[in-house]
C-alpha positions in Angstrom: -24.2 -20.3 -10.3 -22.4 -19.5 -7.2 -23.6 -16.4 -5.1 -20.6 -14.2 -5.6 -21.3 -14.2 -9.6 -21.0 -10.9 -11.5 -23.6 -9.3 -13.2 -21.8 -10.1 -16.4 -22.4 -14.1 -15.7 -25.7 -14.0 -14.9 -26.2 -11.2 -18.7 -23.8 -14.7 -20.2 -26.6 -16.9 -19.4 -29.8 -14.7 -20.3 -28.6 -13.8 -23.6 -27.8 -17.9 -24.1 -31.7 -18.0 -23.0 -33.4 -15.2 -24.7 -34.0 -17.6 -28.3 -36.1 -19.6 -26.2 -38.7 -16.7 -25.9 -40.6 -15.3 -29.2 -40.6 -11.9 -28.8 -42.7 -9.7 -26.7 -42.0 -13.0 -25.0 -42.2 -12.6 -20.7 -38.5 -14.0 -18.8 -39.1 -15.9 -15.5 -40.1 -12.9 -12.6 -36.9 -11.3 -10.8 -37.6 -13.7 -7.7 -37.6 -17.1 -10.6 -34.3 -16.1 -11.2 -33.1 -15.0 -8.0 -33.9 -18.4 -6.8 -32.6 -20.2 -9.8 -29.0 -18.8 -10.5 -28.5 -18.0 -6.4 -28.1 -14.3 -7.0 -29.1 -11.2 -5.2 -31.7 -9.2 -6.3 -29.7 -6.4 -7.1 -27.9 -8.6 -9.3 -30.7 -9.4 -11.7 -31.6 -6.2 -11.4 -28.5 -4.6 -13.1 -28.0 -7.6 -15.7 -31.6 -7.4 -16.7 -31.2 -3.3 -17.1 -27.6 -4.1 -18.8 -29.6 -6.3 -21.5 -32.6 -3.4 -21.7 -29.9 -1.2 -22.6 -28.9 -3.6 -25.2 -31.8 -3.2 -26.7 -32.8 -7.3 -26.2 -35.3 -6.8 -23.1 -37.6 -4.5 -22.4 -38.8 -4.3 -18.8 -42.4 -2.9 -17.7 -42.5 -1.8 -13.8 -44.8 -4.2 -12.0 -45.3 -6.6 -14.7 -41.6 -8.1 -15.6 -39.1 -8.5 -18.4 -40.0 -9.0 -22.1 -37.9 -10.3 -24.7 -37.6 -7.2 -27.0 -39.2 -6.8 -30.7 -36.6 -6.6 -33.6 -34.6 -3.5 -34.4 -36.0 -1.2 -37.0 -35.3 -1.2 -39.7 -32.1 1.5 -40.1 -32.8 4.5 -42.0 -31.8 6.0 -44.8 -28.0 7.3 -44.9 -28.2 11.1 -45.6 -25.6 13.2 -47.0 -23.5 14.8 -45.2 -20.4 15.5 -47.5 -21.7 19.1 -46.9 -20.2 19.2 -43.5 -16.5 18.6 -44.6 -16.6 22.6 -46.0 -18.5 24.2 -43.6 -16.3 22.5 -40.9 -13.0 23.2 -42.7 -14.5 26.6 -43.6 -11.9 29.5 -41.4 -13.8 32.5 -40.8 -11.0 34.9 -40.9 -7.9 34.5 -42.7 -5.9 35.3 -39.9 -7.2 32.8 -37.8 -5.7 29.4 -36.9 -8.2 27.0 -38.2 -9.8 24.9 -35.2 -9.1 21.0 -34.9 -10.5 18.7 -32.6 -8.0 16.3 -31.9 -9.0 14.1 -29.0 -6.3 10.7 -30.1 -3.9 11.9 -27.6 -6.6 11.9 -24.9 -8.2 8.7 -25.9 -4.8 6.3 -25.4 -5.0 7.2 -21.7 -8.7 7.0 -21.3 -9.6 3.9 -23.4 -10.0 0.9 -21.9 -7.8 -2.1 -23.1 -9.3 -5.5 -24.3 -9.5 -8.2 -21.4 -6.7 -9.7 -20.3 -4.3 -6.6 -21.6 -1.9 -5.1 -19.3 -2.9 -1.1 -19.0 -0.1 0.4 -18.9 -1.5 3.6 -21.1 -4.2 4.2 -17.8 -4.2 7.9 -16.2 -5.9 7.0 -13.0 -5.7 5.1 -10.2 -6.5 1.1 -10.5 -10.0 0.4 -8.6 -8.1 -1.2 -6.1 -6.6 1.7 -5.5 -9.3 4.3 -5.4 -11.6 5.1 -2.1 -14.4 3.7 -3.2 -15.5 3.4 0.3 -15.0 6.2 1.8 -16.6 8.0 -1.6 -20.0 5.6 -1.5 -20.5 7.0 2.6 -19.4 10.6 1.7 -21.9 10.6 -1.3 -24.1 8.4 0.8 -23.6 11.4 3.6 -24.0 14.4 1.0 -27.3 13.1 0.0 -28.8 13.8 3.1 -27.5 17.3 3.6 -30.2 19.9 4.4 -30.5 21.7 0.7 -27.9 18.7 -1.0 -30.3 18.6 -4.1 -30.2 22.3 -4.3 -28.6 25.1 -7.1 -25.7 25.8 -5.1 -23.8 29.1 -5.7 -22.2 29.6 -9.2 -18.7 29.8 -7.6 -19.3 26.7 -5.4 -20.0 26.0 -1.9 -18.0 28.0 0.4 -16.5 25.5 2.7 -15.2 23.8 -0.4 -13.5 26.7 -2.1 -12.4 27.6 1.3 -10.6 24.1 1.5 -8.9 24.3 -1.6 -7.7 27.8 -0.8 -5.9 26.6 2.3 -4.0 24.1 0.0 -3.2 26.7 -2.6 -1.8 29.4 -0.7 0.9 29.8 1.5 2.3 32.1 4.4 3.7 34.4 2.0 0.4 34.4 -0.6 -3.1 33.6 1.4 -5.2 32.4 -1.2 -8.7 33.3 -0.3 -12.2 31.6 -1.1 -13.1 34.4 -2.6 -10.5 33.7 -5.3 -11.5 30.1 -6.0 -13.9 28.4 -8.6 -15.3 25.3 -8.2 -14.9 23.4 -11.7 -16.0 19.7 -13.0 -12.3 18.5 -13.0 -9.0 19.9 -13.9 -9.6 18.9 -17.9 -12.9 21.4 -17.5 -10.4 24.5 -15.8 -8.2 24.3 -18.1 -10.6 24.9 -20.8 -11.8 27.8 -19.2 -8.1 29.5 -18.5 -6.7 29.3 -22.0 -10.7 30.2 -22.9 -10.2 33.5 -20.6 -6.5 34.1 -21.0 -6.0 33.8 -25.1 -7.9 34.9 -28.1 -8.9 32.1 -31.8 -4.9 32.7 -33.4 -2.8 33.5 -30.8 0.4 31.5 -29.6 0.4 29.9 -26.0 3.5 28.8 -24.4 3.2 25.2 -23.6 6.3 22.8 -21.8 7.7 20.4 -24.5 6.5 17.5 -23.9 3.5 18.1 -22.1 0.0 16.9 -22.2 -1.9 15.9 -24.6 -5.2 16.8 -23.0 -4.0 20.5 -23.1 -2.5 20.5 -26.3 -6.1 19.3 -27.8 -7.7 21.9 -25.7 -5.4 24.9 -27.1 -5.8 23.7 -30.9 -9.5 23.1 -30.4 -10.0 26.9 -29.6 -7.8 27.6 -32.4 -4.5 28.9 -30.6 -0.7 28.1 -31.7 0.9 25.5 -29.5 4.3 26.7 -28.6 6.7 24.2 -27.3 9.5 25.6 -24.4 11.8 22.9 -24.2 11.8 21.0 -20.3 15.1 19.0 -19.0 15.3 17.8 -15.6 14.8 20.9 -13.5 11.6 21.7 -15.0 11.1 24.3 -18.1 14.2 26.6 -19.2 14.1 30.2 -18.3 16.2 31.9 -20.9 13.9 29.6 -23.6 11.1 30.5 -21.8 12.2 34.1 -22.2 13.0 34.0 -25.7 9.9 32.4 -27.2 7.9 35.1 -25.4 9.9 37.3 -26.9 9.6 35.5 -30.5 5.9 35.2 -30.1 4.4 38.0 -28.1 2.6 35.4 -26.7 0.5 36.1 -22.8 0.0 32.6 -22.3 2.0 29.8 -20.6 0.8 26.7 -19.5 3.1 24.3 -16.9 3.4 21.7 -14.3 5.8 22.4 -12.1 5.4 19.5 -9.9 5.9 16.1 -11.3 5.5 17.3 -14.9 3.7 14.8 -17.3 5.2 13.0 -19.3 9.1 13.4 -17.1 8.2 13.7 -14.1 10.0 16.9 -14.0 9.5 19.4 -10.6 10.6 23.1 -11.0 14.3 23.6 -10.0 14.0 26.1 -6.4 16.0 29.0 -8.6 13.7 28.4 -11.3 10.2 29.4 -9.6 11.2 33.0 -9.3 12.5 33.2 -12.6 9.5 32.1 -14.8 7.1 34.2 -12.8 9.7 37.1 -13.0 10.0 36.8 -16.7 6.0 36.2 -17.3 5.2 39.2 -15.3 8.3 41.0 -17.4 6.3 39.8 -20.6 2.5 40.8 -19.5 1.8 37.3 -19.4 -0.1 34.9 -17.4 1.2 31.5 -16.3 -2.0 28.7 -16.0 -0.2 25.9 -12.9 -1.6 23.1 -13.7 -1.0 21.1 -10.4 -2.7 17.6 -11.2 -0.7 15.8 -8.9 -0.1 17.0 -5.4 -1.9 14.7 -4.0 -0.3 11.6 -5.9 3.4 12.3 -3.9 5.3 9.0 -3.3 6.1 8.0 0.3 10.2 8.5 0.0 9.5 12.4 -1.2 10.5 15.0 1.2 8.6 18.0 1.4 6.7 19.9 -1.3 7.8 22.8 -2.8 4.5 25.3 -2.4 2.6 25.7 -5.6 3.5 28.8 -7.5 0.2 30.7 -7.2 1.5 31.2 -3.1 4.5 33.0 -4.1 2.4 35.3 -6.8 1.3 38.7 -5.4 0.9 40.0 -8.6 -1.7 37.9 -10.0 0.1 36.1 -12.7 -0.3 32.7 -12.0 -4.0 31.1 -12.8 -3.8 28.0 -10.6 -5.4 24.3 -11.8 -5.8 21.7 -9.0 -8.0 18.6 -8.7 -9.1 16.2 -6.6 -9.9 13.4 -9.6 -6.4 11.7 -9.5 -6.2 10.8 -6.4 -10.1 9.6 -6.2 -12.1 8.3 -9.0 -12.0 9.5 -12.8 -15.5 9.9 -12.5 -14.8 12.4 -8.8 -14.5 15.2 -10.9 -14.5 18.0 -8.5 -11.2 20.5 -9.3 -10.4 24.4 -8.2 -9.6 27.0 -10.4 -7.7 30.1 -8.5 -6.8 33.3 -10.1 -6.1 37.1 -8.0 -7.4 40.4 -9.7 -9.9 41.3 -12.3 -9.0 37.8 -14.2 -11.3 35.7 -12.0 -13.9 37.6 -13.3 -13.5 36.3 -16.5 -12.9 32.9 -15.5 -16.3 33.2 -13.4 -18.2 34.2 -16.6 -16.9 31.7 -18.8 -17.6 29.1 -16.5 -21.0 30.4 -16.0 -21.6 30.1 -19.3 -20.3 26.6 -20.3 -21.6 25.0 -17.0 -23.6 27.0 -15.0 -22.2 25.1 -12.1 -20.6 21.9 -10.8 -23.2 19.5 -9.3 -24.1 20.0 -5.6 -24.6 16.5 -4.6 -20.8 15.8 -5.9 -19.1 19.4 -4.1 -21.1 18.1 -0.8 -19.6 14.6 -1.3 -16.5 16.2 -1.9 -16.4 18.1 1.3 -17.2 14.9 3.1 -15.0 13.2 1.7 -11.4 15.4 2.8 -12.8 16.2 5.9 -13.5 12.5 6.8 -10.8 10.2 8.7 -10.6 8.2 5.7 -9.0 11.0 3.5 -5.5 11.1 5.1 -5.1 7.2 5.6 -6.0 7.1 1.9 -3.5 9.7 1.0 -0.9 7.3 2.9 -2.3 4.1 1.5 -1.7 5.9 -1.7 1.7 6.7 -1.4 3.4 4.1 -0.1 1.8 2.0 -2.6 2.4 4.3 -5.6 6.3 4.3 -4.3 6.5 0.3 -4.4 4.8 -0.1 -8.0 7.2 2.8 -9.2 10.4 1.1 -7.8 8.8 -2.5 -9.1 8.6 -0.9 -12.7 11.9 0.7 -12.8 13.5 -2.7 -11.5 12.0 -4.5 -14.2 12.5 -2.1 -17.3 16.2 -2.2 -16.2 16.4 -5.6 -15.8 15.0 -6.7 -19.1 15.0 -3.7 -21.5 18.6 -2.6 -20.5 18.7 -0.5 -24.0 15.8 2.1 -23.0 17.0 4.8 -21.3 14.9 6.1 -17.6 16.3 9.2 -17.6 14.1 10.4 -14.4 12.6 8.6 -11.6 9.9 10.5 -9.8 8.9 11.0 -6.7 5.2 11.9 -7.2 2.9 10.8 -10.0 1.9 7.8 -11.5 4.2 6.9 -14.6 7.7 6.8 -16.1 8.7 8.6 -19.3 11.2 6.3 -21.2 13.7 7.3 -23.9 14.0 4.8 -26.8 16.8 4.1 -28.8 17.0 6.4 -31.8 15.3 5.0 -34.6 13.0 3.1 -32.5 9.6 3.6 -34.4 6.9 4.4 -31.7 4.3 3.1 -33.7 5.1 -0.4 -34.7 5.9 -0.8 -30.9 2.8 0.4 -29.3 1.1 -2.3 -32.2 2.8 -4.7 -30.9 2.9 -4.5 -27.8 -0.8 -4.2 -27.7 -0.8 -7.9 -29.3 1.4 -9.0 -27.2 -1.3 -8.0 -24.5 0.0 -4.9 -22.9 -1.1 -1.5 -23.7 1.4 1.8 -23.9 1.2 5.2 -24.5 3.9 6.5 -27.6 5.6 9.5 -26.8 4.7 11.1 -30.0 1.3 13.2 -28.9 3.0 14.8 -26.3 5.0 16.5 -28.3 3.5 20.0 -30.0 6.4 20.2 -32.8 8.7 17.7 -34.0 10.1 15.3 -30.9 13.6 14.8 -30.5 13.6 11.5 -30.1 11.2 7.9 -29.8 9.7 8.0 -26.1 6.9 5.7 -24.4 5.2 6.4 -21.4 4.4 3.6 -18.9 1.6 4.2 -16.1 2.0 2.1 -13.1 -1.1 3.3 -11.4 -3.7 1.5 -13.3 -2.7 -2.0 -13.0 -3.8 -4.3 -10.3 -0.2 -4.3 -8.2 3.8 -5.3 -8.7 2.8 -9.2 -10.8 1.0 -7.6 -13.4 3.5 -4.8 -13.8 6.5 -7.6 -13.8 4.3 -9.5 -16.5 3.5 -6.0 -18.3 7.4 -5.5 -18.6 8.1 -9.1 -19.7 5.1 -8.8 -22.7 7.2 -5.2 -23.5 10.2 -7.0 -23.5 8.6 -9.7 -26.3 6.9 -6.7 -28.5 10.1 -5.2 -28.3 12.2 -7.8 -30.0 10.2 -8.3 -32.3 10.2 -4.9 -33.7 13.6 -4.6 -33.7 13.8 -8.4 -35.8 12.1 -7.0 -38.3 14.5 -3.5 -38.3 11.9 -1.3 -36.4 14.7 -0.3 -33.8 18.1 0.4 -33.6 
């Protein structure tokens, strides 16, 4: 076995080995095997813990590795039939009843089979990520004078400060004082629609939108209510009349680079959705998940709404997860006037606080060198696998329409031809070994027509996006020969 082996070749040839021991059997001694397959010690280390946790070793500190015992014998199934009425049980009758709902979530989170094109990713591809500069920020935090510490409920200072600066602007100063720290932008979101809306009451949400947030408003048992978007972003005077229709004090958007098109807020728009939320007593929750994913040929970026809100409408999302690591979760959660109060005691009580190790990592980590040569490292590369994808879709699947290209993000919303059934193309695509997100969850009421969604951040660079297009191209013939499509 060559020294640059993985962990998972060196678990391969212990699990071939393991019959050879009876059990409660003792494996050769971490150096035996060191010596023998020519890998570090950290190496065995992790395949022999990958195998404990497998339940087919057990290892004893100081003495070695066992081969473990067989399983127990599995208990008893109990009855839990009971559960499907007290679950389905509503406990007014005005109430909308609560669903958990997490399929829409799971497409973009699950990871495909080996060897599958992941076109249905939401984060950035390893290769991609600072992995880096994250190991010596963390590396840093660590040994920070009180770094194992509580830290304060709100978060650390310096950090709120920093995400202040990048949430206001000349005409709004957004202070520290008006940020929370939160354990990613899935996390504040829960919290605002917790703090903003009532079990049974409508919320405004941008149609399509994401899933994420549509399973967070059904799971606390509000009324998804879709406000149509085109190409400038959500429409005023049908943002205006569903507030009207609805009386609801809730709505949720992303004005920059909207997910699933791409979408940014139309200049003459801003104004008008925070004049006509203000007009309707209602708060708008920003969700601004990807600033800090702009593509190297944008121009400048509009400000986020929150700096051009004096009044306090606008509860403001921001993260620093998409353009790190999904498992960076560090996000801010701003809000201006006796709201943030309530957003501090909800928080409170669901998290107590966001890890102090991770907030001190965080801090090193944007004020490090490395955090603006990522940012550019980021964008221009984001910019070429965007202009590879769209090259490709148009050059082989000519009949699917890319009504957007954006300048920020990480994926493409595609239009299918009418009568295209999402479904049986997302199957079979996924056997022809590339993975896609339908268009149908992002959708809160009926969708107007068959759409996909195609991520280009989470593959390894512009072949394995040409070769996730060709596989597309394959899937989609073959529902449309067997009168899936048009």
């Amino acid at each position: 076995m060559q020294q640059r082996s993985s962990v998972g070749d060196l678990v391969g040839e212990l699990r071939k080995e393991l019959d050879r021991y009876s059990p409660g059997g003792k494996l050769p001694s971490s150096r035996a095997l060191v010596e023998r397959f020519r890998v570090s010690p950290v190496t065995v280390s992790r395949a022999l813990g990958q195998l404990a946790a497998e339940g087919l070793v057990v290892t004893r500190p100081g003495a070695g590795a066992y081969r473990a015992g067989p399983p127990p014998a599995a208990a008893p199934t109990g009855d839990t039939s009971w559960q499907e009425v007290t679950l389905s049980a509503d406990g007014a009758a005005d109430l909308v009843p609560r669903s958990v709902d997490a399929s829409g979530v799971l497409v973009s989170l699950a990871a495909p089979p080996p060897g599958v094109v992941e076109f249905n990713g939401g984060y950035l591809h390893p290769s991609l990520q600072p992995e880096r500069a994250m190991a010596a920020a963390l590396s840093r935090a660590g040994r920070r004078p009180g770094a194992w510490g509580r830290p304060p409920m709100e978060g650390l200072p310096e950090l709120r400060e920093w995400f202040a600066r990048g949430i206001g602007g000349p005409g709004r100063p957004v202070t520290a004082a008006e940020v929370l720290i939160t354990a990613g932008g899935q996390s504040a979101l829960t919290t605002a629609l917790r703090a903003l809306a009532p079990p049974g009451a409508p919320v405004l949400v941008e149609s399509p939108t994401y899933p994420g947030m549509l399973a967070i408003a059904r799971a606390a048992g509000l009324r998804p209510v879709p406000v149509p978007v085109d190409a400038d972003g959500v429409r005023p005077a049908l943002l205006a009349d569903a507030f009207r229709a609805t009386g609801a004090r809730v709505f949720v958007c992303q004005p920059l680079f909207q997910n699933p098109t791409g979408a940014v807020l139309a200049p003459e728009r801003r104004g008008e959705v925070l004049r006509i939320a203000r007009a309707a007593g209602a708060f708008v929750v920003e969700d601004d998940f990807v600033r800090r994913l702009v593509h190297e040929d944008a121009g400048p970026l509009p400000p986020p709404l929150a700096a051009d809100d004096p009044d306090g409408v606008v509860v403001h999302v921001c993260s620093l997860t998409k353009a790190t690591s999904p498992s960076f979760r560090v996000s801010a959660l701003a809000a201006h006037g006796p709201v943030l109060e309530r957003l501090r005691a909800i928080q409170v009580v669901d998290t107590f606080f966001v890890s102090r190790p991770l907030q001190e990592a965080a801090l090193e980590l944007v004020g490090s060198p490395a955090w603006p040569r990522h940012l550019r490292t980021v964008a221009a590369e984001l910019r070429a696998r965007r202009d590879t994808m769209t090259a490709a879709l148009r050059l082989q699947l000519p009949d699917v329409s890319l009504p957007h290209v954006p300048s920020g993000g990480y994926h493409l919303w595609l239009r299918l031809p009418d009568g295209t059934d999402e479904g049986a193309l997302t199957s079979a695509a996924l056997r022809a070994g590339v993975a896609i997100t339908p268009g149908r969850p992002y959708f809160s009421a009926e969708p107007p027509a068959p759409h996909l969604r195609l991520s280009f951040a989470a593959v390894a660079g512009g072949g394995e996006i040409g070769e996730g297009v060709r596989r597309l191209r394959a899937a989609y013939g073959e529902v449309n020969a067997r009168g899936g499509g048009q």
